[in-house]
Legacy VTK file of the C-alpha trace (Angstrom):
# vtk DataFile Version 3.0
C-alpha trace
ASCII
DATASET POLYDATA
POINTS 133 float
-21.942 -23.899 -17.434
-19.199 -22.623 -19.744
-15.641 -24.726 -18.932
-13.843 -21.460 -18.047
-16.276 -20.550 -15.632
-15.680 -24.164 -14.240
-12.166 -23.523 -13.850
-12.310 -20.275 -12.400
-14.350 -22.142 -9.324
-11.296 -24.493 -9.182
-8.785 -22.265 -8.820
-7.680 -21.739 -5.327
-8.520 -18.070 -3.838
-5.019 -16.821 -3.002
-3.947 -17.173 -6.676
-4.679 -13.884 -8.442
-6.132 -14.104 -12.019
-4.166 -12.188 -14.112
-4.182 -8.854 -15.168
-5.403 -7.843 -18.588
-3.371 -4.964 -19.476
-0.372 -5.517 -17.116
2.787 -7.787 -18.305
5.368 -6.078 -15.819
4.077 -8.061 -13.208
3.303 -5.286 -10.854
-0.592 -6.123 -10.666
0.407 -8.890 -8.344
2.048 -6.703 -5.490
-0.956 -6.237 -3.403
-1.764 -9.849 -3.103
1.767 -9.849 -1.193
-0.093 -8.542 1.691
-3.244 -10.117 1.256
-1.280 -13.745 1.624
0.488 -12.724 5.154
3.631 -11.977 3.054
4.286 -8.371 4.139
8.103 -9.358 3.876
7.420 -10.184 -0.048
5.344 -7.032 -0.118
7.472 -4.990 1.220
10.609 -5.609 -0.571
8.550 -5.317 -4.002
7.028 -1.754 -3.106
10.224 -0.697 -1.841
11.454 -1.741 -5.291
8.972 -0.067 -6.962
8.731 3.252 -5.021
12.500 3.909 -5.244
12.908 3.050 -9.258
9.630 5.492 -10.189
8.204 6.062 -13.343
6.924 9.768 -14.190
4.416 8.559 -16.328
2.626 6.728 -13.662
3.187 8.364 -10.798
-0.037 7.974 -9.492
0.384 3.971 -9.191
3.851 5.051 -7.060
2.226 6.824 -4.857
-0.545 3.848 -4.163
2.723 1.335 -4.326
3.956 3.755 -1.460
1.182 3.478 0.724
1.107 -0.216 0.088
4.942 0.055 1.052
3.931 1.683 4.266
1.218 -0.537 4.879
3.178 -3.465 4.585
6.441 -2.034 6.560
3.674 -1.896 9.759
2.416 -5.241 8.819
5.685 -6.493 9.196
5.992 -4.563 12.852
8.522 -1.869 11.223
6.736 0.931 12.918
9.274 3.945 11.818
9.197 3.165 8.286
6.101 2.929 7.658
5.700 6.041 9.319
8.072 7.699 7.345
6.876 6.362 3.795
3.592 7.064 4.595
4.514 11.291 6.205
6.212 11.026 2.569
3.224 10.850 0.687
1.240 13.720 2.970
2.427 16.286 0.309
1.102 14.722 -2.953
-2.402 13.791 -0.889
-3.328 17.108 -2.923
-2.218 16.583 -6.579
-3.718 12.824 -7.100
-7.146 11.835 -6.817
-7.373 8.425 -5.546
-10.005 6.929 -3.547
-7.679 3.895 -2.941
-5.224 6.014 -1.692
-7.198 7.860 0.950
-8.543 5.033 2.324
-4.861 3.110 2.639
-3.311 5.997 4.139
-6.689 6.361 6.516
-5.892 2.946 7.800
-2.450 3.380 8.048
-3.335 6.163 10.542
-5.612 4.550 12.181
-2.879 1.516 12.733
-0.014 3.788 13.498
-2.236 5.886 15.963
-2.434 3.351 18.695
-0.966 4.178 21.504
0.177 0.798 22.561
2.350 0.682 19.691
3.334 4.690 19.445
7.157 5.787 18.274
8.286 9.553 17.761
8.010 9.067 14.159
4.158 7.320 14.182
3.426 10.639 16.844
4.984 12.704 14.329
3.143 11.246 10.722
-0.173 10.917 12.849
-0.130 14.545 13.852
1.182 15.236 9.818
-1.575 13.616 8.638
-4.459 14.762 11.101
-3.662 18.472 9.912
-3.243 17.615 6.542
-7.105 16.335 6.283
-8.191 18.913 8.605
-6.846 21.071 5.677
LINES 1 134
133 0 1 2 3 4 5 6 7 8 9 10 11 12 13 14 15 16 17 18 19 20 21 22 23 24 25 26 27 28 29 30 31 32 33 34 35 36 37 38 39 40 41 42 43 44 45 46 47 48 49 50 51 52 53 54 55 56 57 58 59 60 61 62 63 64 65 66 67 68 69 70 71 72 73 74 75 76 77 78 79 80 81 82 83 84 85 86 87 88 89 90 91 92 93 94 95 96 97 98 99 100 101 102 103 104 105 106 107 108 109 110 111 112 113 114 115 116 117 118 119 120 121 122 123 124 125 126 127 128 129 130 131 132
């Protein structure tokens, strides 16, 4: 075998290889969450979300569902709720498979009823008519 495939093996999992095209740094945001930091997470999407670029706004609106995503993560209920009724509006002008299914999730999460708020009542309604069309 090839040494840089013999490396790759070594590397531990939770270390992200790096991005190709990305030097900003952002390509590393998701792994927040997928290393039980949703505190790290969250403060980076917040970041992100409230300093947004026009020319990719369709990466905002995925850092805002990873926002919301980790907000619940971190047992912030409301604002994920809130950043995630936010994006309801732009559901129809971006395309984004990764989108759909993080916001799915993030309703399926915030429509427990063990764990239900006025503002997770109100984003789960939001969102069931908003798919329902």
């Amino acid at each position: 075998p090839h040494k840089h495939m013999i490396d790759r093996r070594l590397r531990p999992r939770c270390t992200p290889p790096p991005h190709p095209t990305r030097s900003d740094g952002q390509w590393r945001l998701p792994y927040y969450l997928a290393l039980g930091r949703p505190d790290h997470a969250a403060d980076a999407f917040r970041a992100i979300t409230e300093n947004p670029s026009a020319v990719l706004r369709r990466n905002q609106i995925y850092y805002s569902v990873q926002l919301a995503s980790a907000a619940y993560r971190q047992g912030n209920l409301d604002e994920a709720a809130y950043t995630a009724m936010n994006l309801l509006p732009e559901l129809g002008q971006v395309s984004s498979g990764r989108v759909t299914h993080h916001l799915a999730q993030i309703r399926s999460d915030l429509g427990q009823p063990q764990r239900s708020t006025a503002a997770t009542r109100k984003f789960v309604e939001a969102y069931d008519q908003a798919v329902r069309g």
